[in-house]
N, C-alpha and C positions, 0 to 999 in steps of 0.2 A: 423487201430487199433494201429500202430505203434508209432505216434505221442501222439497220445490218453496216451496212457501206457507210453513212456517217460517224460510225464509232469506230470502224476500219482506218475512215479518211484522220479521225481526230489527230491532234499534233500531239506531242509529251505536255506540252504547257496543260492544254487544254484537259489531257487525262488526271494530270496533276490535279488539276481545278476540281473535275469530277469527284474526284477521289476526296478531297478534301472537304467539297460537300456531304459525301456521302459521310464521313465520319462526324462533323458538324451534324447532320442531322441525327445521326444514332447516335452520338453522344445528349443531344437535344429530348430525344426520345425515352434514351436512359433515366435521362436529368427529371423529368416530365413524371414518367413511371414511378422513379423513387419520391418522388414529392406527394406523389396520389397515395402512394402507400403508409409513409410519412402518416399523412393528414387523416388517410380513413380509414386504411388497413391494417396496420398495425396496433400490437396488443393496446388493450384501456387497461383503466385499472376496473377493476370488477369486485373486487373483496370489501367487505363491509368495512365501514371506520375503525379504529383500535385506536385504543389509547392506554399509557401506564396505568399498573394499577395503582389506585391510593397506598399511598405508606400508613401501616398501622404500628402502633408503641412496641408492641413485644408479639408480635403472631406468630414470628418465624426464628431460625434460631440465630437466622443473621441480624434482625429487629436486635434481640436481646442481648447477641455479643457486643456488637456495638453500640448500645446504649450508653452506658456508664462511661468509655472510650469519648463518642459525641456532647457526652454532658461534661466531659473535662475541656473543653474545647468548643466555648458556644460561639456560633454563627464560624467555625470555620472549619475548612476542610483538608480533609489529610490527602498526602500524595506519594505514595512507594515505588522509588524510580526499581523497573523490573529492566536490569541490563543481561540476565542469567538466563539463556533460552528454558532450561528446566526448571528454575522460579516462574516463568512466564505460563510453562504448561501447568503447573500445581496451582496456579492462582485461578486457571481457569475451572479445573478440575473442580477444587475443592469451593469452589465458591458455586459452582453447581450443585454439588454435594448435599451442602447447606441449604440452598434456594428453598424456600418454603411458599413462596407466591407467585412468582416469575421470572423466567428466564427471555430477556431480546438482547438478540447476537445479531450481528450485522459484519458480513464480510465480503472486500473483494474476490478470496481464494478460500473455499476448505477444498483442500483437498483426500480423497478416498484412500489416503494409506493409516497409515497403526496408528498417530498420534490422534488424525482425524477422526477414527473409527471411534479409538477409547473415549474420546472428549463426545462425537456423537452419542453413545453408551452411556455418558455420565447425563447427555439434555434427554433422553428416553430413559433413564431410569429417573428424572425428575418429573419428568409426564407423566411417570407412572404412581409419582406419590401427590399427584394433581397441580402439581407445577404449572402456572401458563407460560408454552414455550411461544415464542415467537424468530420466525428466523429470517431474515433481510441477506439473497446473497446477489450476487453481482453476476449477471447469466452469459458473459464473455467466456468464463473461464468452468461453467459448469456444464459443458457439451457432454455427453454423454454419461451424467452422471442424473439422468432422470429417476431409474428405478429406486435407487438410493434415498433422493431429497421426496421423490411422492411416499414413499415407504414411513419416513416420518412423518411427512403431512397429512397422512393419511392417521396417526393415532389421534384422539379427541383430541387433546388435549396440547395438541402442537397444530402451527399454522403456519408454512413456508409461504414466503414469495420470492419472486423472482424479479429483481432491476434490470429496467428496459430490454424486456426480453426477447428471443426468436419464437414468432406463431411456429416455426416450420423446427420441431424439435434434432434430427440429425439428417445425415446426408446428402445426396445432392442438393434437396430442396434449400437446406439449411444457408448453404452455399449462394442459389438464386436468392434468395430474401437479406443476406450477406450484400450482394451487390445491388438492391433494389432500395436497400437501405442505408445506403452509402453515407446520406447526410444525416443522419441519425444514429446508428450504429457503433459510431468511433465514441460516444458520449458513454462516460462509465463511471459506476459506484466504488473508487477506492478507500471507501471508509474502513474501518474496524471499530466495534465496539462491543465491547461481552457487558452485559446488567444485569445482574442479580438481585431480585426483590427490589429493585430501586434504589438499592444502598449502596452497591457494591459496582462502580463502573471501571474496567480495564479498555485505556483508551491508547493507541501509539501507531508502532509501524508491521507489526505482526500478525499476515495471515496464518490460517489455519494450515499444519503442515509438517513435516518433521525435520525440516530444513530451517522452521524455524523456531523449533524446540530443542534444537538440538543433538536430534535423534535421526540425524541422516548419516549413512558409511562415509560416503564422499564429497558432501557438500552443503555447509550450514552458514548459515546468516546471523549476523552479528547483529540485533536488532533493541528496539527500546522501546518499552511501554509505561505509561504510568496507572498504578492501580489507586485509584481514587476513594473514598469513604466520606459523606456530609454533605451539604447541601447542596455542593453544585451538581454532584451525581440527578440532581434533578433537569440540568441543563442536556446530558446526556441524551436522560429519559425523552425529552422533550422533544432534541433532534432526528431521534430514532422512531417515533411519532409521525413528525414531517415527514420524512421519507418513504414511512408505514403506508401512510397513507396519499403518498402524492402519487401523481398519473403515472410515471415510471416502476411503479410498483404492481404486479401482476401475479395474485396467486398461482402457484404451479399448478391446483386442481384444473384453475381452468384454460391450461395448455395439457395438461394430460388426463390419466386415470390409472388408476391401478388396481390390482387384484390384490382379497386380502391375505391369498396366501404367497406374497409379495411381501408385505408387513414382518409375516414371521421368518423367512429368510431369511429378511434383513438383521433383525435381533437376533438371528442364529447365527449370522455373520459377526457381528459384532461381539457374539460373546466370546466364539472363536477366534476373532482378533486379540481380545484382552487373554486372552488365555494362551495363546502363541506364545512361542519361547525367547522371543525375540521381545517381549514386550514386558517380561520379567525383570532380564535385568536393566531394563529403561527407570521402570516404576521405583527400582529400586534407588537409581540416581536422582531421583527426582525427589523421593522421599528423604534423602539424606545433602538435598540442596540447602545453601545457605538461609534463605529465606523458609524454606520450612521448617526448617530447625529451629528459627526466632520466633515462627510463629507457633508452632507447640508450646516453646520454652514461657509465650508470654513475653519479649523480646523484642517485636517490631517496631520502630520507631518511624512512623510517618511524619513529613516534615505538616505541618500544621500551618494552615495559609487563608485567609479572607481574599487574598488576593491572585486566585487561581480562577481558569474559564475557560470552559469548555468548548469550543467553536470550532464550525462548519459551514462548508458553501453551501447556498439554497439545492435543494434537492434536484434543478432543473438548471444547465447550463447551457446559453446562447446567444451568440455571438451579440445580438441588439440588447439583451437587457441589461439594466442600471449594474453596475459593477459593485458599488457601493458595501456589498455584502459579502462579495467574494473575498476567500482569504487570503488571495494574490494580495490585494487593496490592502489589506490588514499590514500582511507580513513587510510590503512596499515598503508602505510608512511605519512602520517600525524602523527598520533597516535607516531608514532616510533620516532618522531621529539618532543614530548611531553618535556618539560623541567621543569614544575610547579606542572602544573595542566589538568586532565583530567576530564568532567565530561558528561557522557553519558547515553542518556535515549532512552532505546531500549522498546517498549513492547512485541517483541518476541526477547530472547538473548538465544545464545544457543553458544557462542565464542569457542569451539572446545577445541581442545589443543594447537593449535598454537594461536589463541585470548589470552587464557589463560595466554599462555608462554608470548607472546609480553604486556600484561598488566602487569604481573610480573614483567616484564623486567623495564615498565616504571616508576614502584615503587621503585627499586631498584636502580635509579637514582636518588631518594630523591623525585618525583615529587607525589601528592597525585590521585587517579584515585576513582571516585567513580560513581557509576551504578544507574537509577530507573527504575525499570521493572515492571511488573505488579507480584502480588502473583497467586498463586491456584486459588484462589477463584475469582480473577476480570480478569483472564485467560480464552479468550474466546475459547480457541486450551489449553486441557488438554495434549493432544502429547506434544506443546511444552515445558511447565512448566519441563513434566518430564526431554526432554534433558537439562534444566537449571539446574534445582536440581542436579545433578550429578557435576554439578562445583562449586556448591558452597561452599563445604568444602576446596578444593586450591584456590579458590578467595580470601576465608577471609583467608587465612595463608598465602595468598603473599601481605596482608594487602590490600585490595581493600575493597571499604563500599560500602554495597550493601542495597539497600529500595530497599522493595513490596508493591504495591500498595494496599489500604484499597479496599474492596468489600465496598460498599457505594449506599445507598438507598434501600440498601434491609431489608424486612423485616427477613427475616430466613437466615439459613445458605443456600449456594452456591449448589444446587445438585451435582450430578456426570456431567450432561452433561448438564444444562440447565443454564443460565446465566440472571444478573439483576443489578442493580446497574448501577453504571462507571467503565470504563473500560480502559487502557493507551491504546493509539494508535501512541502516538508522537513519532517523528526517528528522534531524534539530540542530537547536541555533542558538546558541546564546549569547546576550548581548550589554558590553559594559558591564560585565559579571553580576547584572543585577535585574534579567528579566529574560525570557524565551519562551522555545515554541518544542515542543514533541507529539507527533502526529504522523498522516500519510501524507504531505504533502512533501513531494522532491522539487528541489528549483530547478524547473524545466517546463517549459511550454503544456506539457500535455497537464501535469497540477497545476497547471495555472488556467488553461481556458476550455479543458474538454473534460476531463474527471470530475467530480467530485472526491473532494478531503475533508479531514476534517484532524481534530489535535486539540492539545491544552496548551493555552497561552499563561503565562503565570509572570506574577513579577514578586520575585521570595529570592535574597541571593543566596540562603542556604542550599537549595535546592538549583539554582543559576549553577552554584561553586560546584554540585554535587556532575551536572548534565557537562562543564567545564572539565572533570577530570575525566570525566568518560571520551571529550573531545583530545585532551592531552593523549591519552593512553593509546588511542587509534592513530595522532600524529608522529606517537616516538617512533623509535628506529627500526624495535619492533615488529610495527607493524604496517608500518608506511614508508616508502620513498618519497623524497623530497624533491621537488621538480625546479627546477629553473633553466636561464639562458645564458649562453657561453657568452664567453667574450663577442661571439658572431652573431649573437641574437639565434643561436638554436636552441630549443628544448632540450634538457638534458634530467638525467634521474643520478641521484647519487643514495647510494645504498650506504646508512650510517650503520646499519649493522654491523656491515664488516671490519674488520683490522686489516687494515687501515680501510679507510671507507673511499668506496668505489666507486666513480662516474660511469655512469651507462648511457649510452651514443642512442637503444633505439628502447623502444616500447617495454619494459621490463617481463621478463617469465611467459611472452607471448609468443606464439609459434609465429614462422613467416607468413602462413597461409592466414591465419587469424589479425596480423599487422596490415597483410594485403586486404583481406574483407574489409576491413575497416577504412581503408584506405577509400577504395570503391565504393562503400557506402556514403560516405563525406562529400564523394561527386554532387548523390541524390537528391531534389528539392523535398527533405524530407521533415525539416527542421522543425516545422508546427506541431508534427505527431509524436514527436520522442518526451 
């Protein structure tokens, strides 16, 4: 009874205290658990070394188209801005097509619809004319898409892994090792990289997808890649390597298994996808895109450059190691070298206070900085808008111009969570019209100290002037509102489209409920994670 009657007698204070220990401990406990798991539990990497294959003169039939093309252009290398979502899918396509040696893809997102399927269907019918495929995907976004990726890792000639993945494939379990893994877990692969024979590397901001190919009904992304050809396609090779093979990398064989009449469903799936009605007249837009058309014709002009480079953060980020590498560091001091002109198009920007402070800074040298991000409404991450929103009143008052992207093709307003239209996806910078970045890196905390990115850094102003018109096009009227402060220091949007052009008091094409989430999110100490 004694015990009994002392927790009876306790005061509020004292149960307070109670309480608050007992949460201190199980948080301690949690903390404890996820570090054991951390350190001993969690996947290794298990797969043998890999490495590129050597380049040979004429083996394959991409060696020998581009031969004659790299011998008109010695020691440099070409670069084909893909601003086209159906250039972007043919480039993959068909440079698959051609692979005569090896195929390493490396992606945040494929995902399991028609675009994914067909492009799958293209790296299994290169397996099958003994292609080395190799596939690097990012296992946040690949939950229950097991039967699929074992399905190809399971033919010879293909080898999937999987970045920093879950032992506990779905379900609850997946959930418990979600939160056991708390410190680790939030660390992710946003790279993209498609490489063909070693000659052929597509590097930018496009996952695998039909949103961003341009084959989605309701909702596509306006994105940028560069497709690369000459030597530095070797810088590529090399980082897709790192990754291949660092601790974060874990074959899917050994988190799963599969049967091999799995295999054949799969390619029975797949051929039924390319054969679906819906993917007819895709193929058929795709085949009569700009860029396909120059490239039959014999017509494609890549800009030509010694001074293009391929770069990426180290395959493992944490919070104590040398920074020195990371492409935060890079793009920093680039940015801090500004002397003109800065112009920057993030579709998640979330610049912090030190972003902030450092683009101030660059104004304050006379140089002009101006931003295109996506608004509320064409924001497919409500979380992040909010961390943006919070900087926009010191942005415009240390004189930076800021566009939001129009919500576009929609009939209604924007719900709270549900999305339509286009949407920005593009991550580049150009800077003093004479040097920049295109890749997956978005100016925001989470590319900057918890992802891995990666992109081509280039200083060529042909190709500056080329990523600069791309930046113009998304700031006109078009396609963006133009944001500033009233006479009273409040945010305001003015929509040049219209005749006469029209001031807007709140969040443009955003429903109230979607204005409110946002609102409430912006409370949250969330700002690290966006």
């Amino acid at each position: 009874m004694g015990p009994v009657a002392a927790t009876a007698d306790a005061t509020p204070r004292q149960r307070i205290l109670r309480g608050l220990v007992v949460a201190v401990a199980s948080l301690l406990v949690l903390a404890g658990s996820g570090l054991l798991f951390n350190d001993y539990l969690a996947p290794r990497a298990s797969g043998a070394p890999g490495h590129a294959l050597p380049l040979q003169p004429a083996q394959t039939a991409i060696d020998r188209e581009l031969a004659p093309i790299l011998a008109a252009h010695p020691g440099q290398s070409g670069a084909l801005l893909l601003a086209d979502g159906l250039d972007a899918f043919a480039a993959r396509a068909m440079s698959a097509r051609k692979a005569g040696r090896s195929l390493d893809l490396q992606y945040y997102i494929w995902h399991d619809d028609f675009t994914g399927r067909l492009l799958a269907r293209e790296v299994h019918a290169a397996a099958e004319r003994g292609v080395r495929v190799r596939i690097l995907l990012d296992d946040m976004n690949a939950a229950g898409l097991d039967p699929q990726l074992m399905a190809l890792d399971a033919h010879r000639n293909i080898e999937l892994r999987l970045y920093n993945p879950f032992r506990n494939r779905d379900g609850f379990s997946r959930g418990i090792e979600l939160v056991h893994r708390v410190f680790s877990v939030n660390h992710r692969m946003h790279n993209k990289a498609w490489i063909a024979d070693g000659r052929v590397a597509i590097i930018g901001g496009r996952n695998i997808g039909q949103e961003y190919f341009a084959a989605a009904d309701d909702f596509n992304f306006r994105d940028l890649d560069l497709l690369l050809m000459g030597p530095e396609v070797a810088s590529a090779s090399a980082i897709f390597d790192r990754f291949w093979n660092s601790a974060a990398a874990v074959p899917i064989a050994a988190l799963n298994s599969i049967e091999p009449e799995q295999l054949d469903a799969f390619v029975s799936a797949t051929d039924a996808a390319a054969m679906q009605a819906r993917a007819a007249p895709y193929l058929a837009r795709v085949a009569a895109s700009r860029n396909v058309r120059h490239y039959l014709q014999g017509a494609l002009k890549p800009h030509w450059s010694s001074r293009l480079q391929v770069v990426s953060d180290p395959p493992l980020k944490r919070d104590h190691d040398d920074r020195g590498d990371w492409l935060v560091t890079r793009l920093s001091r680039e940015l801090g070298a500004v002397r003109h002109k800065a112009l920057l198009i993030s579709p998640y920007f979330v610049p912090g206070g030190t972003g902030e402070q450092g683009l101030a800074g660059v104004v304050r040298r006379g140089a002009s900085v101006g931003v295109v991000t996506n608004s509320l409404a064409a924001n497919d991450v409500p979380a992040v808008h909010s961390g943006y929103a919070g900087y926009r009143v010191p942005l415009l008052r240390d004189g930076v111009s800021l566009y939001e992207i129009r919500l576009r093709g929609a009939p209604e307003l924007a719900g709270a969570l549900g999305r339509s239209g286009a949407s920005l996806h593009t991550k580049a910078l150009v800077l003093d019209d004479a040097r920049g970045f295109i890749g997956s890196f978005n100016l925001d905390p989470r590319s900057a100290y918890l992802n891995t990115e990666m992109g081509v850094w280039f200083e060529d102003p042909a190709l500056a002037a080329e990523v600069r018109a791309e930046y113009l096009r998304l700031a006109s009227p078009a396609h963006s509102y133009w944001v500033f402060l009233d006479s009273d220091g409040r945010v305001r949007w003015l929509d040049r489209a219209a005749s006469p052009p029209r001031m807007l008091a709140s969040e443009p094409d955003a429903s109230l409920a979607r204005r409110a989430l946002a609102r409430v999110l912006g409370w949250l100490p969330i700002e690290s994670q966006l």
